[in-house]
N, C-alpha and C positions, 0 to 999 in steps of 0.2 A: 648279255655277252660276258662269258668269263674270262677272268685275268690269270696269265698266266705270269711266274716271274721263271727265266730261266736263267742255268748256274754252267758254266764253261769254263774249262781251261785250256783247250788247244785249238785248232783249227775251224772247228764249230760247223762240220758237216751236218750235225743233227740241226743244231741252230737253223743254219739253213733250210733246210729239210722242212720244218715245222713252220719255219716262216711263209712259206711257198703254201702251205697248207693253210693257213690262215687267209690266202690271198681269195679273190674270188675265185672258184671253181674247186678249192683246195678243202677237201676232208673235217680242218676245219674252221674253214669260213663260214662266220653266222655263229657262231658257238664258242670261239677263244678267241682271243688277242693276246700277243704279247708285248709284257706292262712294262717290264721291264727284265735286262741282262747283265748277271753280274759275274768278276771273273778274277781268283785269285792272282792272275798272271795278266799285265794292265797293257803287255803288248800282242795277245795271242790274238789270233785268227779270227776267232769268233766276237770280240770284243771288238774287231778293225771291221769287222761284218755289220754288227747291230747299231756302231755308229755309223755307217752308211746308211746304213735305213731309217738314221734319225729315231732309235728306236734309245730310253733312255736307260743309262747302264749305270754302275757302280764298279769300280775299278779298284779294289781291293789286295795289295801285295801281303802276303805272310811278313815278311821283315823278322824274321824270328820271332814272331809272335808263339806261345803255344795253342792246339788245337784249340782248347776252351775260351784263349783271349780273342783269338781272330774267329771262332764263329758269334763272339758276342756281339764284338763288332760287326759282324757280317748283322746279325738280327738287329743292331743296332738301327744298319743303315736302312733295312727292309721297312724296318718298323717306320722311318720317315716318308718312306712311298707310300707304304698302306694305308698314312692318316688321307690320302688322297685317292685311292683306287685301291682295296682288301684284295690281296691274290688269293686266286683261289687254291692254285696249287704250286708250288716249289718244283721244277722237274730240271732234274741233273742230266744235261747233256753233253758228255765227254769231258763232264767234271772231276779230276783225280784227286781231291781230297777225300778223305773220310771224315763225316760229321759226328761232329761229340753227341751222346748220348741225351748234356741237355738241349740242343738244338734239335734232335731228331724229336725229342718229348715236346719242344715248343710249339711243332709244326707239325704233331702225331695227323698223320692219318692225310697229310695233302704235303707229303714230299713224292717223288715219282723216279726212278732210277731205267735207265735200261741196259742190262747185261749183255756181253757176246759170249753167251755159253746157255746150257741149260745148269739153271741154279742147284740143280740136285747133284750136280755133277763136278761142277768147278764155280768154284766162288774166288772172287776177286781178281788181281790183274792178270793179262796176258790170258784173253780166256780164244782168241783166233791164233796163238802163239800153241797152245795147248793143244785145241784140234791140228793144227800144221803137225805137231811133233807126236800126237797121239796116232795121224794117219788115220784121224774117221774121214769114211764116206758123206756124213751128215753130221751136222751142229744145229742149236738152236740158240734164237734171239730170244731173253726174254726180259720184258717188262714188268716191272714190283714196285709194290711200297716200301720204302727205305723205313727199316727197323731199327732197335739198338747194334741187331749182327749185321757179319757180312754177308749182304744179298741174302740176307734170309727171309726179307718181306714177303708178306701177298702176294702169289703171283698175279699177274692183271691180264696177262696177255704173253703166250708164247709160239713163235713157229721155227720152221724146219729149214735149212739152209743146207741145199746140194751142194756137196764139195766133190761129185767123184770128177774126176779129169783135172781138177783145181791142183796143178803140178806145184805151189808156189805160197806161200805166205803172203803175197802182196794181191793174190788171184781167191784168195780164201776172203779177205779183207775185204776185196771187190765187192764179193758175191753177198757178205753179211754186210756189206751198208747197204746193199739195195733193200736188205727186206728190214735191216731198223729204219732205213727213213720210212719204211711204207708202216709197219705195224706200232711203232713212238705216237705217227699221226693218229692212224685208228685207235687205237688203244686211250689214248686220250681223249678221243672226241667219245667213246661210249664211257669213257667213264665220267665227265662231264652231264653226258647224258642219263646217265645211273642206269647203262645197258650193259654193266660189265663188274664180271664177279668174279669168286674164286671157283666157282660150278663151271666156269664157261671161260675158264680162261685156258684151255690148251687146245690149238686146233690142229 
């Protein structure tokens, strides 16, 4: 069974999402668990989610911290979980920081990001705000390894999100959580399983 640790800042729909996935019947179950949830923001959604499920979190505020001193802290506190259960991967879900360069180097190659855009297209925030105002037909979700850029990782996993009749910003939004909570899950379970590449990642 692998560990996953997940990282949140707001409401924590993916959280969710992957939690339900790990339950029996869920994608994946038998294959992940998550180890633990941590969350720069110690009242958001997701953090009030994973202590519900008795799930153990780390509660971490910036405090003016800069980016380098509160991701140290951040690996700091990792690093006292892991002497107990080694994660196997870091995956950011609806986490709004950006990680320092030497944190992304500490945890090279088992951090996991997932975009609302296609990466080639638009990087960084506001990427359902961007289709709304750009008037596409279709967007895409995509799944990457967090590099030193933005969103400029591996892709792992990306698909397609019908937006025509989507009159609305908050109807676009809809339509793109259905298919991250579905392809976060999948996406993770083959790459768990080493069934997932950068050959086979666009479907």
């Amino acid at each position: 069974m692998r560990s996953l640790g997940v990282l949140v800042s707001g409401r924590g729909s993916n959280l969710r999402a992957l939690h339900a996935a790990t339950e029996p019947g869920g994608v994946l179950s038998g294959v992940a668990r998550i180890a633990v949830v941590a969350s720069d923001k110690p009242e958001c959604g997701g953090l009030a989610f994973a202590r519900e499920r008795r799930l153990p979190t780390i509660a971490l505020p910036v405090l003016g911290r800069s980016r380098e001193v509160w991701d140290a802290a951040l690996a700091d506190a990792l690093d006292v979980h892991e002497q107990g259960a080694p994660l196997d991967l870091l995956v950011l879900a609806g986490f709004m920081r950006i990680l320092s360069a030497g944190f992304v180097a500490r945890y090279a190659g088992r951090i996991v990001n997932i975009h609302p855009a296609d990466t080639r297209v638009h990087q960084g925030l506001g990427g359902y705000a961007y289709a709304h105002a750009a008037g596409l037909a279709e967007t895409w979700i995509t799944v990457h390894l967090v590099d030193a850029g933005l969103d400029t990782g591996q892709v792992l996993g990306r698909r397609a999100v019908d937006l025509r009749d989507a009159g609305s910003l908050e109807e676009i939004e809809r339509r793109g959580l259905q298919v991250e909570h579905a392809l976060y899950s999948e996406t993770l379970r083959d790459l768990l399983l080493g069934e997932r590449g950068a050959e086979n990642a666009a479907r």
